[in-house]
C-alpha positions in Angstrom: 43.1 124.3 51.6 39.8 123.2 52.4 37.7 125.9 55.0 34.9 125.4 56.8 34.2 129.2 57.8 30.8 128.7 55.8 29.4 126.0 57.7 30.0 127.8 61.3 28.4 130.9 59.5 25.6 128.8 58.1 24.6 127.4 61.2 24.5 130.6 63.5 22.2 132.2 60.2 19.8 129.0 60.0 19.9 129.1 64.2 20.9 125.5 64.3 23.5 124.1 66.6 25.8 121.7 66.8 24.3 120.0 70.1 21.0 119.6 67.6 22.7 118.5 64.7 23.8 115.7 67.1 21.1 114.7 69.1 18.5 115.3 66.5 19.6 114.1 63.2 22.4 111.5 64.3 25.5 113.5 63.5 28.5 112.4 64.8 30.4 114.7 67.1 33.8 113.2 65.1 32.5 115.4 62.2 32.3 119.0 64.2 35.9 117.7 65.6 37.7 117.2 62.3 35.9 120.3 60.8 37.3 122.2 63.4 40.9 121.0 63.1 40.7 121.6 59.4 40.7 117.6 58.2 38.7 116.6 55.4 35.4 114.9 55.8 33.7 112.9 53.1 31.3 113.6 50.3 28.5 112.1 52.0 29.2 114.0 55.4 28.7 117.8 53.0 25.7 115.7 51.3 23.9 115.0 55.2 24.5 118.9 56.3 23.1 120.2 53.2 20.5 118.0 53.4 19.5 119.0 57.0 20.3 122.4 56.6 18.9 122.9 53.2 21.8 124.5 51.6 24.7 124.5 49.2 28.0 122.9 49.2 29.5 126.7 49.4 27.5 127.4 52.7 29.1 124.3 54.4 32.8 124.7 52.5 35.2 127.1 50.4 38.5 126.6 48.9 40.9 129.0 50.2 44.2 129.4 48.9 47.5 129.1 50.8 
């Protein structure tokens, strides 16, 4: 299973929120909403947060086995 965990953690470290990464840079609040009910999101939705937040797939994601 797919976790988020990193990306909550990566934005509280980089002192980003979610209200910015919508107003600011476009981001759809869909996106926060599926990552918080564990569904997947696309490869270009992990390529625009670690664009913006200037990090690595791993801060955003982690496989976590069942």
């Amino acid at each position: 299973m797919i976790s988020y965990a990193p990306f909550w953690r990566t934005l509280k470290e980089k002192g980003v929120s979610t209200y910015m990464l919508i107003n600011e840079y476009g981001i759809s609040s869909n996106r926060f909403t599926r990552m918080r009910k564990g569904q997947p999101l696309s490869t270009e939705s992990v390529n625009d947060f670690c664009r913006i937040l200037r990090c690595r797939v791993e801060d955003i994601m982690e496989y976590v086995e069942e």
